[in-house]
C-alpha positions as CSV (number, residue, x, y, z in Angstrom):
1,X,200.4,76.2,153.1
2,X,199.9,72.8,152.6
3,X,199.0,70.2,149.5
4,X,197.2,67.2,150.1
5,X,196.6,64.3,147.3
6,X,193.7,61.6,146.8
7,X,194.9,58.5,148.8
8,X,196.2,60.7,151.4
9,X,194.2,60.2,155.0
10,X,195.4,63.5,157.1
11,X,194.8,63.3,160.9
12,X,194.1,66.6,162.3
13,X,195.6,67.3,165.7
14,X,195.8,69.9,168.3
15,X,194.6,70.9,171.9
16,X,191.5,72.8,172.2
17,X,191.0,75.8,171.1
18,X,193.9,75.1,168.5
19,X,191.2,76.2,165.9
20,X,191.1,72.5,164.4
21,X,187.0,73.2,163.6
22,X,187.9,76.6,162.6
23,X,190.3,75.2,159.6
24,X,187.1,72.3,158.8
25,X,184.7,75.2,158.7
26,X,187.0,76.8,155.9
27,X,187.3,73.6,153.9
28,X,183.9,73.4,153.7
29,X,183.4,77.5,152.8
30,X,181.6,77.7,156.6
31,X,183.8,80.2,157.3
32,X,185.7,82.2,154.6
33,X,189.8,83.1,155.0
34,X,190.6,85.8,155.8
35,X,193.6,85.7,153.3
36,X,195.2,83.3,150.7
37,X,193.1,80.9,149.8
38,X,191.6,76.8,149.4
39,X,191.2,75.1,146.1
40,X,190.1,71.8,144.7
41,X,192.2,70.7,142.0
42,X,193.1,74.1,141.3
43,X,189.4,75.5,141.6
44,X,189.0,78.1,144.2
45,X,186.1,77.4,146.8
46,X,185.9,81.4,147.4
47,X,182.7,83.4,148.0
48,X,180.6,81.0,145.1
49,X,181.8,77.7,146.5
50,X,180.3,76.2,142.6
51,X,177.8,73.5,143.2
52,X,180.0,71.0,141.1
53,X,182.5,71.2,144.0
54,X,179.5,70.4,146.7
55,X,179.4,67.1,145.4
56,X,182.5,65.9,145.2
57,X,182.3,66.6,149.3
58,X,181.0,64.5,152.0
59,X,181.7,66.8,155.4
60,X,180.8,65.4,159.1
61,X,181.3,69.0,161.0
62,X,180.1,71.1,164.2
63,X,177.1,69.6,165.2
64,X,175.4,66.6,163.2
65,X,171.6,67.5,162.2
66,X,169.6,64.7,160.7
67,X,165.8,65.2,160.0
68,X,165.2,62.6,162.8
69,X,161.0,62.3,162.2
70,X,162.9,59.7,159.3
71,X,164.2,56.3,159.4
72,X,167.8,56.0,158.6
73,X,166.9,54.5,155.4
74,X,164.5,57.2,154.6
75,X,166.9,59.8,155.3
76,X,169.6,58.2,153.3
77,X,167.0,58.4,150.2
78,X,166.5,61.8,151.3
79,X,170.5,62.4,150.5
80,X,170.3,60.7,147.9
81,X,167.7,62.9,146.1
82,X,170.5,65.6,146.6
83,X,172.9,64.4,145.3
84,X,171.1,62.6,142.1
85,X,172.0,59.1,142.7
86,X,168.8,57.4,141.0
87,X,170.0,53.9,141.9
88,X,171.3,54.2,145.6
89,X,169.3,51.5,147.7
90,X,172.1,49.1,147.4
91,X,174.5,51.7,148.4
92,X,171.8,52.5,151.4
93,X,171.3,49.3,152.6
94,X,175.3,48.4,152.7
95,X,176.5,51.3,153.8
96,X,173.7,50.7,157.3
97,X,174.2,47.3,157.6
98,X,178.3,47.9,158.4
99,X,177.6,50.8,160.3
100,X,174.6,49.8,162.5
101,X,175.6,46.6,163.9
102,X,171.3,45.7,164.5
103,X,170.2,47.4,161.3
104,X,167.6,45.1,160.8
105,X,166.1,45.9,164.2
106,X,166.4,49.5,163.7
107,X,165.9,49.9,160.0
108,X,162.3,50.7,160.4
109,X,162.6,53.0,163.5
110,X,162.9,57.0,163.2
111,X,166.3,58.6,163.5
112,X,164.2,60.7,166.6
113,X,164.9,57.6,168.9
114,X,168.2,57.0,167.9
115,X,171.0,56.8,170.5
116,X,173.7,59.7,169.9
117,X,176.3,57.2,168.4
118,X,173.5,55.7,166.3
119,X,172.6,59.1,164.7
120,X,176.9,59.6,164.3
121,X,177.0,56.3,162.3
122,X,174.2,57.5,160.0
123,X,175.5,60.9,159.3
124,X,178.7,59.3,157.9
125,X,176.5,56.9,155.9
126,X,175.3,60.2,154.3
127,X,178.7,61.5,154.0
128,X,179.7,58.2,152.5
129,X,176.8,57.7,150.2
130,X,178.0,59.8,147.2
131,X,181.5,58.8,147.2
132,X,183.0,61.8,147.8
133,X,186.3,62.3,146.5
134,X,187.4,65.3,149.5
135,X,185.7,63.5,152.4
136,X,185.8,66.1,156.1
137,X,185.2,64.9,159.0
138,X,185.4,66.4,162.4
139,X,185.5,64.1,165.6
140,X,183.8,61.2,163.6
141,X,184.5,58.6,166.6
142,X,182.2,60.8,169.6
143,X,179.4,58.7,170.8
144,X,180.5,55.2,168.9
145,X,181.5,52.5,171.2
146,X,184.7,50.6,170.4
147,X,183.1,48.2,168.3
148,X,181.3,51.0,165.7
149,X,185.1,52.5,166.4
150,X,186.5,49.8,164.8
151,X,183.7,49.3,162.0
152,X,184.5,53.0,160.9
153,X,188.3,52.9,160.7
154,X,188.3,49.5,158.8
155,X,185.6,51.6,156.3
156,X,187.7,54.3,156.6
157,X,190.7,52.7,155.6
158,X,189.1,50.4,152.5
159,X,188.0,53.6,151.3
160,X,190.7,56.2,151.5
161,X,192.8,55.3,148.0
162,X,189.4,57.2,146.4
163,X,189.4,60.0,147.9
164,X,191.0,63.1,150.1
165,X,190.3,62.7,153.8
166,X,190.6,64.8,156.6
167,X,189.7,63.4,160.3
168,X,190.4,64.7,163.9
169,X,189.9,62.9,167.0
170,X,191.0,63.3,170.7
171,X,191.6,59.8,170.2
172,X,195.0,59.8,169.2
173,X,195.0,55.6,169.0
174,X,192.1,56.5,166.0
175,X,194.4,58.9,164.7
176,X,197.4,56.3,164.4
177,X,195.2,53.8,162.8
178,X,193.7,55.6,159.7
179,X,196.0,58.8,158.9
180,X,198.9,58.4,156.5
181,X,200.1,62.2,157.3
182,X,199.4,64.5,160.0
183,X,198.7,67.9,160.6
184,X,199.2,69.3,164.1
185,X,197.7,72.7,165.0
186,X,198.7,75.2,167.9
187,X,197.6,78.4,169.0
188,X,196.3,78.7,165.2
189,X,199.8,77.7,163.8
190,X,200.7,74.7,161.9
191,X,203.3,73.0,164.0
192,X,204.0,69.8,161.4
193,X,202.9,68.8,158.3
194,X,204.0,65.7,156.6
195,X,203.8,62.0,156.9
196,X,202.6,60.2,160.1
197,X,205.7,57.8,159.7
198,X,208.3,60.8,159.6
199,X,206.1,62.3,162.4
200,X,207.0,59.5,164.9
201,X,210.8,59.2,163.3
202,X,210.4,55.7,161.9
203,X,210.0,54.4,165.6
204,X,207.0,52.2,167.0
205,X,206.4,55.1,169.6
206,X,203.2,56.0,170.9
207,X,201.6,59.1,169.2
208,X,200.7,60.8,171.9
209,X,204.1,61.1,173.5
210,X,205.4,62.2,170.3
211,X,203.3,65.1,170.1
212,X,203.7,66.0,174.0
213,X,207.4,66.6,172.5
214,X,206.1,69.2,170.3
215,X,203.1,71.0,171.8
216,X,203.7,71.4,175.7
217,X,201.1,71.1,177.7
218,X,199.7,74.3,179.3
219,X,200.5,75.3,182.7
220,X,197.6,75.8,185.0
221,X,196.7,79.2,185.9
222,X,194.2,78.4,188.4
223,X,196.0,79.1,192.6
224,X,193.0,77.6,194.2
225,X,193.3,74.9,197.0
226,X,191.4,71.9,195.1
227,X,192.4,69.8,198.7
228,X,188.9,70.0,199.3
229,X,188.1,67.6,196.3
230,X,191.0,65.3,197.0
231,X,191.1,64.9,200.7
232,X,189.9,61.5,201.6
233,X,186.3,61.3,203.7
């Protein structure tokens, strides 16, 4: 078990198939447990998952789905009906304009001819928009480029003394620059909990070798003769 506080930014670690989206699918009641349980400031999600709870969440998981015959300002109004925010266009229009470096190209195009990073970068926006105070997301940084990289871990970092925020990434350089503890996940077993500082013992070590100390790579199982591949022409 594991208690996580506002102000806390928890990187969320693991090879594949370590069932990193399986534990994002039960923060967000995708998926129910199986036993014990998750709570919100000591309210159970459970089977009713209260609407209250909903919005205090902004979740990026499994597979982004926009309604893409909208612009990105549209859809952000959209969100914003949701979530009962009457007075959101300045929210909108700043929230855009730091995310999509030409938003005033774009502003006026549907989400339909968006690149894939593009559509990422509004799908936080929408996650953003409310303010959540338990903000999820799941491989945030696929499809941005290393400048929309860097846009989203300086917003993630201005913003994380409001709220509770889980993020995973294969990019374990992302993970070092926004996470102030770490989980790391094997075979569906929490490996390490605690701080990100403790993680790497104080030392200005890379993260990734740190973790290859912990979780061993797996052998390969595969016999077969790849010299074929390899062999020069």
């Amino acid at each position: 078990s594991l208690t996580a506080e506002t102000g806390t930014c928890v990187g969320v670690v693991g090879r594949n198939g370590a069932v990193k989206s399986t534990l994002f699918n039960l923060l967000t009641n995708i998926l129910l447990p199986d036993s014990g349980e998750i709570k919100l400031d000591g309210v159970a999600l459970g089977d009713t998952f209260p609407v209250a709870v909903k919005r205090r969440m902004g979740a990026l998981v499994n597979q982004t789905y926009l309604v893409e015959q909208l612009t990105p300002e549209e859809y952000l109004q959209f969100v914003a009906r949701i979530y009962d925010l009457p007075d959101a266009q300045a929210r909108i229009e700043s929230l855009l304009a730091h995310l999509l470096e030409d938003y005033p190209t774009v502003r006026h195009q549907r989400l339909a001819s968006f690149s894939t990073g593009m559509k990422q970068k509004v799908a936080i926006a929408a996650c953003l928009l409310h303010r959540p105070e338990l903000l999820i997301l799941d491989e945030p940084f696929n499809g941005l480029d290393v400048f929309s990289a860097g846009s989203l871990l300086a917003l993630l970092n201005s913003y994380r003394p409001q709220a509770l925020t889980f993020v995973s990434s294969h990019n374990l350089a992302h993970i070092e620059q926004v996470a102030t503890h770490l989980l790391v996940i094997d075979d569906s077993e929490v490996k390490y909990w605690g701080t990100l500082i403790d993680f790497m013992h104080g030392e200005r070590t890379v993260l990734g070798d740190t973790l290859l100390q912990l979780i061993q790579p797996v052998a390969p199982t595969s016999t077969q003769d790849l010299s074929w591949l390899t062999t020069q022409r």
